[in-house]
N, C-alpha and C positions, 0 to 999 in steps of 0.2 A: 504494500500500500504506500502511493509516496504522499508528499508532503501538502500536497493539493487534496486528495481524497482525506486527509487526515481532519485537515480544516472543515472541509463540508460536512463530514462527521460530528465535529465536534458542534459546528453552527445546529443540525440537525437535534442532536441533546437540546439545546439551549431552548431553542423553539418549540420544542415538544413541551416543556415543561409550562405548568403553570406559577403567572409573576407575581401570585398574590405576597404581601410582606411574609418575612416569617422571621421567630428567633432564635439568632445563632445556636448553632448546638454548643453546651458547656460541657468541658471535661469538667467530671464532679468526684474519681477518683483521690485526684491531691486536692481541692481546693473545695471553698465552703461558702454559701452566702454571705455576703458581708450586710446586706441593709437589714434595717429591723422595720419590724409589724407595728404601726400604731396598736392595732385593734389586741395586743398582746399584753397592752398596761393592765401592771398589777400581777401579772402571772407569774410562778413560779414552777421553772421545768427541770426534770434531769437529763442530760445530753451523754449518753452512752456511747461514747467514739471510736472507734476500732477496727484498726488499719492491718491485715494479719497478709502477708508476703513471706515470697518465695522468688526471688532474684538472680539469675548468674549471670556472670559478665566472662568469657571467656576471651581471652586477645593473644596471647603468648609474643607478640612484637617490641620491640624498643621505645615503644614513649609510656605505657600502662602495664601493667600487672593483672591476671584477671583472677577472680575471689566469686564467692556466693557470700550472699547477705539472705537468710531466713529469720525469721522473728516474726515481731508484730510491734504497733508501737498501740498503747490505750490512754485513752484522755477523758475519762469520767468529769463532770463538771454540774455543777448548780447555773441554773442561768434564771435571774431575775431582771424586770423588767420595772423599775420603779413607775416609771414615766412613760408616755408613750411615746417619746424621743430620747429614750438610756437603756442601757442594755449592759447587766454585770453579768462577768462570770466567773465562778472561783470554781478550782481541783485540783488535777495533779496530771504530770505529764509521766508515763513512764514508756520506755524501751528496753526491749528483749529481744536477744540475738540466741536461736537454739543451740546449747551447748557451750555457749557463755557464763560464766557464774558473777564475774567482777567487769566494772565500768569505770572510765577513766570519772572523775571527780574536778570535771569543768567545763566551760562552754566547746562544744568543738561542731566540727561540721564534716568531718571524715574518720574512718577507721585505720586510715593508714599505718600513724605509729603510737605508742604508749606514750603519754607525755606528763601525763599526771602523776605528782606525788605522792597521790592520797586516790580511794578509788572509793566505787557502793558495790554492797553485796546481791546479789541477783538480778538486779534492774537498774539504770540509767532512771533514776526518778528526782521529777523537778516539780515545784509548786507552780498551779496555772495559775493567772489572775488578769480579765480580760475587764476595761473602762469602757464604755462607747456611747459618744455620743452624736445622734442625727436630727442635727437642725432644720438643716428643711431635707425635701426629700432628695436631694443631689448632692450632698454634703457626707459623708462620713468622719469622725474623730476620735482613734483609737490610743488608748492609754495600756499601756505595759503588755500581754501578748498581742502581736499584731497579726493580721492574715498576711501569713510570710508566705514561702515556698512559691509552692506554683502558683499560687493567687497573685501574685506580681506578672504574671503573663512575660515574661522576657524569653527570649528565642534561647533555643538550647546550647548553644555555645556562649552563651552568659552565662544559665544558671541550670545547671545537673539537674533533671527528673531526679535523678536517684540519693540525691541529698533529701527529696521528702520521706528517705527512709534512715537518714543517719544524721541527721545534722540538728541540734537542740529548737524548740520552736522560738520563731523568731519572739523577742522582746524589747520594747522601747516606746516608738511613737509612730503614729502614721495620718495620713489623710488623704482620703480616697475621696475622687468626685468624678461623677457619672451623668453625662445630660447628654442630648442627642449631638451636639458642636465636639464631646472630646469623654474620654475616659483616662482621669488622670490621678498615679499612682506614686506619693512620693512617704520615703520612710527613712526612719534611724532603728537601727538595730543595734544595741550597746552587748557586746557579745561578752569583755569584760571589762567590771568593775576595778579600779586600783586604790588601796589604802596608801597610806604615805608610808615610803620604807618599803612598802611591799616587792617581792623579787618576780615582778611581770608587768609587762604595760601594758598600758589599758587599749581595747580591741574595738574598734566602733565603724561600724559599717553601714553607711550612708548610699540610697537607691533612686530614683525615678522611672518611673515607665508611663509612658502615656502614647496615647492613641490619637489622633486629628480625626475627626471623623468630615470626611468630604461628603460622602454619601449617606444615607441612615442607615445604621449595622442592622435593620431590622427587614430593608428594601431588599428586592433579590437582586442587584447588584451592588455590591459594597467596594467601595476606596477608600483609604485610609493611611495615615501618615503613621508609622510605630516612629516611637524617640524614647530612646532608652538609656541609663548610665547608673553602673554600678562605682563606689568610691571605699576602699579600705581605709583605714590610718591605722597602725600601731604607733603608741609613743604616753603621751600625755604631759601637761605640765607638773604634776608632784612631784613624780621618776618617772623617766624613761631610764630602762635597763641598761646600763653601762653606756647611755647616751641614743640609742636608738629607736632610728625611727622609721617607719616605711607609711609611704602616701600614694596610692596607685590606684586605677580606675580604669575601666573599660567604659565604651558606649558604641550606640548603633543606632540607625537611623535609615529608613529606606520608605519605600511603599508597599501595600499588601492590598492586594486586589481579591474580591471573593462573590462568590453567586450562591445564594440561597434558595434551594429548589423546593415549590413543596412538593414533594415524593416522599411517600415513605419507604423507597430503595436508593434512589440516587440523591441526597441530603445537599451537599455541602460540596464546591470546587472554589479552589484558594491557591493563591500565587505570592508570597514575598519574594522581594529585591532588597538588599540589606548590607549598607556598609558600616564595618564597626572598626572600632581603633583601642588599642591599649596603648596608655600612659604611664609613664614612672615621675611622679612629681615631686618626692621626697625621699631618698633611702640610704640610709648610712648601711647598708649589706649591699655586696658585693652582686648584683643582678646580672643574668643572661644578657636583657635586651633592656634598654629603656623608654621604645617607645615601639609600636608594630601596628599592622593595619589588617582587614581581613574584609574578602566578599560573601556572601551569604546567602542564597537562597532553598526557597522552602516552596514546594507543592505537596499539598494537602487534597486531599479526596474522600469526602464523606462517606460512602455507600454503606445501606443497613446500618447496622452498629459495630462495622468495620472502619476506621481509619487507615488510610493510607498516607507512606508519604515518602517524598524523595526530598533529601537535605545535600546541598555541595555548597562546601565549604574552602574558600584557599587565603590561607592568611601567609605573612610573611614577620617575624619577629614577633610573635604575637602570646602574651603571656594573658590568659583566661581567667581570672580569679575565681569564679563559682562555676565557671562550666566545665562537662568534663576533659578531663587531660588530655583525650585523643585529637578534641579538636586546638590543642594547645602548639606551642612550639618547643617547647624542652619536656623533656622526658621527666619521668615520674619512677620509672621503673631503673633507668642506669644512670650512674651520678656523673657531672657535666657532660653529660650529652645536651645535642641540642639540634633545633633542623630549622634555616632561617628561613625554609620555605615548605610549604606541606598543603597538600589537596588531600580531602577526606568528600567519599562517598559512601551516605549513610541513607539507604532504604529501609522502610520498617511497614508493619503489620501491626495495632493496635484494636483490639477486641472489648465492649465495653455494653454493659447491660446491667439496667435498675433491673432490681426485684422488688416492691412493694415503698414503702417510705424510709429511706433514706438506706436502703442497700443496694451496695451495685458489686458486680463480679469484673476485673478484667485481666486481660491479658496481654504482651506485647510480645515482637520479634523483632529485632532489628540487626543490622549488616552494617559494620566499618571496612571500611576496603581504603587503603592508602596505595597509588602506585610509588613509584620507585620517585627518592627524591636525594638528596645532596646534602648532607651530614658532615660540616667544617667541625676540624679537630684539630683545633691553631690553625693552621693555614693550610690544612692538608686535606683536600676532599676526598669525600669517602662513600662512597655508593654504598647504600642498604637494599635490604631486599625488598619487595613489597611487603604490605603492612595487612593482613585480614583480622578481622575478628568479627563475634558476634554477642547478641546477649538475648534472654530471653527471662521473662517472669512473670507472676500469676499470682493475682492483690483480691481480697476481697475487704470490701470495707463496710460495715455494719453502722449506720450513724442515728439511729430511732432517736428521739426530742418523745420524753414523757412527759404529760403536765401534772406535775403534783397539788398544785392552789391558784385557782384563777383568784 
């Protein structure tokens, strides 16, 4: 079939379909609603959260290491509604990895290496305590856990899916606004705390992500501007540890093009174009690169409650701070290595079904494939081999909202 017949095909879909609005489909695997219920003033609910996975990452190449991640993470919580624009929640967060008995004993966001002095016995357990308040209805204002993770919407070479299975829930401040003109997402995550004297500096991780809406995300054609930037600091003014400090950030910015079908077989077709950059703004450590740049794009295919999608990535110097390492430029698996130029293609198969109120089953497949690229080691280039991997996992998440007291 060549490239002509392809087109008339695809026009052919288009047309067949019917234009009435419709709304986006949500991933509701990681991410949670964020607005609240007027009609829910006064009420007191129990929110029974529970995330239970089964994870493998297999890669065996030069930039990653692959591992399985099994557990579950659980977040029981009281949710009260004083006001019809406030929304508390207190509980407890815990994670459990099968066959783990002890957890490192601090904020962290990987499993990679032991770094804690001090550890918990059985479970990774932290206190929840979520503030919120919504002024009018396009407004959100959250105090202490915020809707972190994949509730930021940032493209996967920013920020790892697979950190909504290891990495502490986010904590600090946020304010989300949502109207038909823009969906805008900016936060502090204070990862840690520092006493004076104390031997670690303090960790603060500063975000945006926002949406342009040119079109209405609701129309069956959708345009839209993503602008996105992630910002670290270690350091602090009390101590910083023997003087140090790192200040580094990513962003990206492109357009994403999308048509919303109503069918209930062919959903959803989506296109991003996506340039991102890393920065090194501050760092008294010795760094690979200090600034990098990268292309990005993303096709997405709704069908059934099948996602589809083809991601190609080619960055050059380019150091990732929350995405995963494949799509990075120095390795994670062998020490100073590094690759100042790297093309990742990453096809995948995402499977994804409610059962009843607030349970959904899903599953994923996806394929890294790196061709052969140029590996400087001082001055002396070095051909590697090609790069495969794959990963595969199976989540089920049970989220039922009891009402104990209207």
């Amino acid at each position: 079939m060549n490239v002509r017949n392809l087109i008339f095909f695809f026009c052919c879909i288009l047309l067949s379909q019917r234009l009435s609005a419709q709304v986006p489909v949500r991933e509701s695997l990681f991410t949670d609603i964020y607005t609240i219920d007027p009609e829910k003033e006064g009420q007191l609910g129990l929110c029974i959260d529970n995330l239970s996975f089964l994870n493998n990452l297999e890669t065996g190449g030069d930039i990653q290491k692959g591992y399985t991640l099994p557990g579950f993470r659980f977040n029981p919580r009281l949710t009260y509604y004083p006001t019809s624009m406030i929304k508390l929640e207190a509980g407890i967060s815990l994670l459990k990895y099968w066959g783990a008995d002890r957890y490192p004993n601090y904020a962290y966001r990987n499993i990679s290496e032991w770094k804690a002095p001090g550890y918990q016995l059985g479970f990774h357990l932290l206190p929840f305590f979520r503030a919120q308040i919504q002024p009018v209805s396009q407004l959100n204002i959250v105090l202490g856990h915020i809707y972190g993770g994949s509730n930021h919407s940032l493209i996967e070479p920013l920020y790892n899916p697979e950190l909504n299975l290891t990495a502490d829930p986010e904590m600090g401040a946020q304010i989300i606004y949502n109207s038909r003109v823009a969906h805008f997402d900016t936060w502090v995550n204070w990862e840690t705390f520092t006493f004076k004297d104390e031997a670690n500096n303090e960790v603060v991780t500063a975000g945006i992500s926002t949406r342009l809406h040119i079109t209405n995300p609701q129309s069956f054609f959708y345009l839209g501007v993503p602008i996105q930037a992630v910002i670290i600091h270690h350091g602090g003014e009390i101590d910083a540890v023997e003087g140090k400090m790192v200040s580094m950030a990513n962003g990206a910015a492109g357009l994403q093009f999308g048509f919303n079908f109503d069918n209930p077989v062919f959903k959803y077709l989506g296109l991003s174009l996506v340039g991102a950059g890393y920065r090194d703004f501050h760092s008294d450590e010795s760094l690979t690169f200090n600034q990098g740049w990268a292309v990005y794009s993303n096709l997405n295919v709704r069908v059934w409650n099948l996602d589809l999608k083809m991601n190609i990535w080619r960055s050059g110097n380019f150091i990732n701070l929350f995405g995963s390492p494949i799509f990075g430029n120095v390795s994670t698996s062998k020490e100073n290595w590094n690759f100042p130029r790297i093309m990742v293609w990453n096809p995948g198969i995402k499977y994804e079904q409610a059962f009843g109120n607030g349970c959904h089953l899903g599953a994923n497949f996806e394929l890294f494939f790196t061709p052969e690229f140029t590996m400087y080691e001082g001055v002396v280039p070095i051909k590697t081999e090609k790069y495969f991997g794959w990963s595969a996992g199976l989540f089920l998440r049970i989220n039922p909202s009891i009402v104990l007291m209207k």
